[in-house]
Every structure is written in structure tokens, then in C-alpha cells.
Steps between C-alpha positions, in 0.01 A plus 500: 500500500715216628697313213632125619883444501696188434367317869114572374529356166736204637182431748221552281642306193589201790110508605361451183770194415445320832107566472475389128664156621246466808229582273617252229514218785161564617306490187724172432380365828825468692367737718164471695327846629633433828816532403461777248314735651721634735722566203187657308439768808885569460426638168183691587253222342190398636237202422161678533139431354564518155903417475803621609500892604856695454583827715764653344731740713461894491756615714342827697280534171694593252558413141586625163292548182709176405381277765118639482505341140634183602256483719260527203663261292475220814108579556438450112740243450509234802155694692123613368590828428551665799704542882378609847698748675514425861548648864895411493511715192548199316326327219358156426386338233253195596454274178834363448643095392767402698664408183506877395651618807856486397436702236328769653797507769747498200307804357511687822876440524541702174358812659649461834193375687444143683257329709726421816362531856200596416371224692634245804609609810764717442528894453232597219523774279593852691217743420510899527317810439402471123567930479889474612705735364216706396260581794498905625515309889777245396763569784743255372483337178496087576543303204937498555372349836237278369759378224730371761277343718372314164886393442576448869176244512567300219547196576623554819654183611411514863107605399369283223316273764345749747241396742201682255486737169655865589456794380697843488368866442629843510415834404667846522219770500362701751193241426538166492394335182660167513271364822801449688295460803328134365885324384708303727726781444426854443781762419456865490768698383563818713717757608597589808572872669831517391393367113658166529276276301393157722201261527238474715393112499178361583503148577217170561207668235321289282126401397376191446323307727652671849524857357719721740642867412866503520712681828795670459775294612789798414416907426781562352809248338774676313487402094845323557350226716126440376637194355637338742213627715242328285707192514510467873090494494518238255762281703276506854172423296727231310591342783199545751219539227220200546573233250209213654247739379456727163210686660713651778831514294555859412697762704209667586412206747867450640512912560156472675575154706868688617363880509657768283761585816631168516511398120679833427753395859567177279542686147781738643662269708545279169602805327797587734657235282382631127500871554846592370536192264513433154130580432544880639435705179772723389480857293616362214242147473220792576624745194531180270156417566399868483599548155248258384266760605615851379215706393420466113521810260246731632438831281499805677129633474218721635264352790206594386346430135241689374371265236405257794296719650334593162412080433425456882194799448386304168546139637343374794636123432872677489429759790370213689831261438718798579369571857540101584715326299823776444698623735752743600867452412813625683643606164280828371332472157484098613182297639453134607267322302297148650367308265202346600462112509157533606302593213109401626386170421870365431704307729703667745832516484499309128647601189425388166810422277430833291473711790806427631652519122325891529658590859858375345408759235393742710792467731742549200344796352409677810690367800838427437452128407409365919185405652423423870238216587326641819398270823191628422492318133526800307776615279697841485653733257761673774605780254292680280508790352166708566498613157458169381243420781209571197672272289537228692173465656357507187701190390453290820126563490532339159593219717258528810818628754318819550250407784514815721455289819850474657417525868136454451238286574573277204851519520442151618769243612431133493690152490395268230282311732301163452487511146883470479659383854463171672516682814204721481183464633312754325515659129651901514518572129103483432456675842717790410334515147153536669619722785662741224167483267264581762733842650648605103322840534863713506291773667408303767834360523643862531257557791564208713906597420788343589421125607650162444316149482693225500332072453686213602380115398619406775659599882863468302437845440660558141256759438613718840131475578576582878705798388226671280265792633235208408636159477286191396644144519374166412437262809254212377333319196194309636220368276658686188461811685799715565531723792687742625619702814538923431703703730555885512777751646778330343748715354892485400732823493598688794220423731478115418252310629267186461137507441298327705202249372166673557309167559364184370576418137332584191391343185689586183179696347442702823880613527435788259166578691729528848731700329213741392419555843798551677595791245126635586646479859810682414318784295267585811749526718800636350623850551516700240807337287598264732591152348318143563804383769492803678117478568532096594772655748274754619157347575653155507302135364177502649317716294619328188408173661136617603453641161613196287325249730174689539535425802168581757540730769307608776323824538730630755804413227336644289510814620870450553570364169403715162585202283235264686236492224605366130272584218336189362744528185777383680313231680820234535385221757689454804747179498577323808871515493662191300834557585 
């Protein structure tokens, strides 16, 4: 993994000086909150509910066994015990003092890690496919790439005020992992005929409040210019992005007020003049950066081990984490492991101080000291040897990282939500809990198959609710009653798309009741193996709709309609629509 060099020290160790002053004049009172929070969001901290919330920078996901226990020694030292992985493969920790802060940035210095742009509206933290350099479909590997678009951003003079937050992803598989289609930017490494490696770029994706898929804007720019590519979309959103208004700041809305033809006229004509500057990458700046990323020691060894086989037949709890949460490895006699962060009746995406102690140890004994944080708020072991798969599942189930749910129904992702953000309008964490209680059957789960439910608090979006098979998002709290709007056929990967709300909002103890029924939807209709998105594709939203809702139909309908009548169990009363 990527080591820093003289310039990242020099700008990490400057951070933490300046900040430590700033810090030092605010709690002395020579600076008010106006003035200091702008230089908080510089250094990734937030005020929420509680206190001040840090996000500390994971660049594309990936750390060392070192930095996983630092990140134990900040949640027991300055936190309550624990962190919260998020959707920028990132991690926060949301019960800080201000007057600790320094600290905690000092300690991160001393294992090459730091809390810059992780907020304000600049380039955040570039994201990627947590199975690089591993994954059997991995066409080119991009962490080299992801590196210097991490070094290229930083602190980019001519970006630190953009019009609005922006965000970069790129993957280099066959599948996309990374959700390239939902960034400002998305970046998929390809070849061409002749096996010249290039981009294809996506451009104006996003979430939020006006979700839109990303266009291509370019199918193929050569790996020399990607930079200065990348910086020509950043100078025409810089310069005709909407500043009068945050709502309708991103790129998404400047690429849909111009149209993709005429944004991309404006991004090439302004690249006539960077193309075949200083920021075109060389061999050499590419093969420095490479050999951050050589592959680690692997052993040569069989594919196939017997033993497994043996402990699959007399465990169902191991057979049952092998089919979901291991998988294959370019390397034979290797798998990729996922641990789980979504043990049932836990927090998603949290880890406890000693769990994250346990995956340092894990990583060390059994994976070449790295982990990857996923953007699905799990964490993987990228290398392991399959003889040691017995092993280590027995140790992480010591430490409840063994749920066998990866890509299933409780596989859940969700944002903090009220009970943490000032922005939220509706809790996520107990609705997750209650959602993953009431489907923990793994049988079932194995049934419905490969699905992905996603909760927001709030149309911000933090939980990619409008990017999950079934997304849920908070939209009201009236009368100490929250409520909440549930879409289906979203989906990220190759065939992105966003889900689309079935109807009028729910209460937050009917949501698991409406999630109930459309899987009884999806299990009528299905064919044979076919998974949840591919039936919402097929018969589309209104039978989902009419089954939820309960909704009356005529007789004629009725004869049209095999979903019309609802057994009295799953009597849910129709709501006129709130929203």
C-alpha cells in the first residue's frame, strides 16, 4: 500500500499545527463559530447532536493493521468505544471534545492518516472497488490510479472552494463495484482493441435530493491524460457551477441545465489548453506509484482444499459464511474474505474498539497486514489463504464478524440518522435494527438472494437509499411520529439505476410490515432464480404498490390482477399520500 514521502508528511504535520492553533483560539473565545467553522469542515469536523463528529480520510479504502488499531485507540480513548464505517469508505467517530481533536489528528499523523477534505466543497475522498488487485474480473488493477488522483486532489489550489461537495469513483472490473454511476465523476479503467489501457468517464451522477445516473461524457481517454481530463470538468463546473443556491450546486445540475453534448463541447475545448501540459502523466510517475502496489508474498498452492469441504459438510454456520461472505481470488489457493459489519441487532456499519483490535489481528496473521473498508460498511481481508479460511472464521466469530449475510437481505446500509445528525428527519439505526430482527432467518435470506436495502434520515441520501434494490428514506417527523417514503428497483453496478417511491409514506413500525410484502411480491413472481431487481424490472411497480397498499380493486381488475386480494394478516391501511 501507498507509503507518504517528504510532501505528505510536510502537509499533514502543517494541518495538525495550524488546526491545533485554530482550535486553541476557539475554546479561548477569540474565535466565534462563525468564524471557525469553516476551518472545522477543513479538517473533516462536524458539530452534530451530541458534539463534534470527525470523518477521518480512507483513501479508496485502504489501510494497514497499524492504522485499524489507531483507530481503536481513538474510539476508546477520545470516543465511547466504537467508529461507523461509512459509504465514502471512511470512518467517523461521533462523540468527540473539540479540545481532543488535535490530538486525535496528531495520532493519525503517526500512522500516515489525516482528516483533510473529508468535508467542504472541494474534491472528497476518491473511492474504488474494495476487491482491487484481487478480483478474478479485475481488468486493470486501480489503486496506482486512485493514488494519484488522491495526490493530484490535495489541496488543489484552484478547487478548495467549488460550487458544492464532489466526489470521485473508479473501478477496474468487468463489474463495477465502486458505484461509479452515482459520483460526480465516475472512472472505469479499460482497455481498448489494441490493449492500450484508458478511461471511460462518466460525468453529472449523484444522489441526494435531485438523484440523476451519470452519462458518459468520454468512452475512452488514454491513461496519460485522465488527469488533466478530470481537471477540465472541474474548471467548467468551477466556473459555471450555481453558487446563489446549495440545492442546485452540484455538476449534476450544470451537466443537465447545458446537456451532456454541450458540457463535454466546453470540457474539450478547455482541454485543448491542458492536454499536453504539465499534468499529462508520464511512465515513470505511473511505475512510482505502481510499486506501492506490487502483489505481497503469495505461496504457491493447490485450489482446492479438502479439509474445507470436510468442515463445510459438518458446519452449517461455516458452509453458510463460505457461500456469501468468501470469495474467489485471482491468485489460486487464495480467497477474499468480507467481514461482516452487520451482525443482527448491532449497528450497521459500527465497530466496537475490540473488533477492530481483532480485524488488525486478523489482517496480520492471515492477510498480509491490509484491510479494505467497503462502501458498503463492511471490511475485507483481500488475501487469504484458504487453508486458513477454518481458522479465521473461527476467530472472527469470536468477535461477531461472521454474519453470513454479505449481499443479503440484512446486509443492510444506513446513515446514522436522527439519533446522530442535525440534518435528519427520521432515525435509520433503530429502523435497520428492527428491519434486520424481523427477516434474521438466514434460510429465508438465502431464498429471497441477492438484494440490497439501503435507509436514509433524510433526502441527503448518505445511506444511497435511491441506489438500493429497496431504499427507505426519512421525509417527516410530525406529532413524534416518524415517517418514511420506500422505493424499489434501485440498483448500482453495471445496470445502475434509481428506485422509484412506491407511494405515500409509512410509519416507522409499518416499514418492516411493507418490506414483508413486497418480498411476498417478489417470491410469487420470480422465475426460478431470478433476483429481486430483475423481477421489479420485469413486472414493473404496480403490483408491489397494490399489494403494500391493499389497495381495492374492481372485479374486472381483479381478474386482471392476481395480487388484488391481501390476506387479512397483512392488513396495512391505505395512506393518502403525505408527500
Amino acid at each position: 500500500m501507498y507509503r507518504y514521502d517528504q510532501y505528505d508528511y510536510q502537509i499533514v504535520r502543517e494541518r495538525v499545527a495550524q488546526f491545533s492553533d485554530q482550535v486553541r483560539r476557539r475554546l479561548s473565545g477569540e474565535l466565534k463559530e462563525e468564524e471557525f467553522m469553516p476551518l472545522r469542515l477543513q479538517n473533516g469536523l462536524y458539530m452534530q447532536i451530541h458534539g463534534y463528529m470527525l470523518r477521518i480520510a480512507v483513501p479508496y479504502g485502504l489501510i494497514s493493521s497499524e492504522q485499524m488499531r489507531m483507530f481503536a485507540h481513538i474510539a476508546r480513548q477520545y470516543d465511547r468505544g466504537y467508529g461507523h464505517f461509512t459509504t465514502r469508505q471512511n470512518i467517523q467517530f461521533n462523540w468527540l471534545k473539540l479540545q481532543d481533536v488535535p490530538s486525535i489528528l496528531a495520532d493519525l499523523a503517526s500512522v500516515e492518516m489525516h482528516a483533510i477534505q473529508t468535508s467542504g466543497n472541494c474534491v472528497r475522498n476518491i473511492t474504488s472497488d474494495e476487491f482491487a488487485g484481487v478480483a478474478q474480473d479485475e481488468v486493470v488493477d486501480t489503486r496506482p490510479y486512485a493514488e494519484i488522483l488522491r495526490q493530484w486532489s490535495t489541496f488543489h489550489p484552484e478547487f478548495a472552494y467549488l460550487p458544492r461537495k464532489f466526489k470521485i469513483a473508479i473501478s477496474g472490473a468487468k463489474e463495477d463495484r465502486a458505484a461509479i454511476y452515482a459520483h460526480d465523476i465516475g472512472l472505469s479503467v479499460i482497455k481498448n482493441a489494441q490493449g492500450e489501457i484508458g478511461f471511460r468517464v462518466l460525468v453529472g451522477g449523484g444522489l441526494g435530493r435531485t438523484p440523476i445516473i451519470g452519462v458518459e461524457i468520454s468512452d475512452f481517454i488514454p491513461w496519460q491524460h485522465i488527469l488533466t481530463y478530470v481537471e477540465s470538468i472541474l474548471r467548467v463546473y468551477n466556473q459555471y457551477g450555481r453558487r446563489d443556491n446549495k440545492y442546485k450546486a452540484r455538476i449534476k445540475i450544470l451537466v443537465k441545465a447545458l446537456g451532456i453534448d454541450e458540457f463535454k463541447r466546453q470540457v474539450e475545448e478547455d482541454w485543448e489548453h491542458l492536454k499536453d501540459g504539465s499534468g499529462t502523466l508520464t511512465t515513470e510517475e505511473v511505475e512510482r506509484v505502481c510499486s506501492f502496489f506490487i502483489d505481497p508474498a503469495y505461496e504457491t498452492l493447490p485450489n482446492d482444499d479438502f479439509k474445507l469441504n470436510e468442515f463445510k459438510a459438518d458446519s452449517r454456520s461455516f458452509s453458510n459464511w463460505m457461500l456469501r461472505n468468501v470469495l474467489p481470488h485471482r491468485q489460486p489457493g487464495y480467497a477474499i474474505v468480507v467481514l461482516s459489519m452487520k451482525k443482527v441487532g448491532n449497528v450497521p456499519g459500527d465497530a466496537t474498539a475490540e473488533q477492530m483490535e481483532a480485524m488488525a489481528e486478523l489482517a496480520d496473521r492471515y492477510s498480509f497486514g491490509e484491510l479494505r473498508i467497503t462502501h458498503k460498511q463492511n471490511v475485507v481481508l483481500a488475501d487469504v489463504r484458504k487453508k486458513d479460511l477454518i481458522s479465521l472464521w473461527q476467530e472472527a466469530t469470536a468477535h461477531e464478524l461472521t454474519e453470513p449475510n454479505f449481499g443479503l437481505l440484512t446486509d443492510i446500509i444506513s446513515c446514522p440518522g436522527a439519533e446522530f445528525c442535525t440534518l435528519a428527519n427520521a432515525r435509520s439505526i433503530p429502523l435497520a435494527k428492527m428491519i434486520a430482527e424481523r427477516f434474521e432467518n438466514i434460510d429465508f435470506q438465502h431464498d429471497i438472494g441477492d438484494i440490497s436495502l439501503n435507509i436514509s434520515g433524510c433526502m441527503n441520501a448518505c445511506g444511497q437509499h435511491h441506489i438500493g434494490n429497496i431504499g427507505i428514506t426519512g421525509v417527516e417527523k410530525k406529532d413524534h411520529e416518524e415517517w418514511y417514503q420506500v422505493s424499489i428497483g434501485g440498483s448500482e453496478g453495471n445496470e445502475s439505476s434509481l428506485g422509484k417511491i412506491i407511494g405515500p409514506s409509512f410509519s416507522f413500525n409499518q416499514v418492516p410490515e411493507v418490506i414483508d410484502r413486497l418480498l411476498q411480491v417478489y417470491l410469487r413472481n420470480r422465475i426460478e432464480t431470478e433476483r429481486f431487481i430483475d423481477t421489479v424490472r420485469r413486472i414493473g411497480l404496480a403490483p408491489f404498490k397494490d399489494y403494500v397498499y391493499a389497495v381495492e380493486l374492481t372485479e374486472e381488475e381483479t381478474a386482471d390482477d392476481k395480487h388484488a386480494v391481501v390476506p387479512a394478516q397483512y392488513d396495512i391501511p391505505y395512506y393518502s399520500p403525505r408527500f
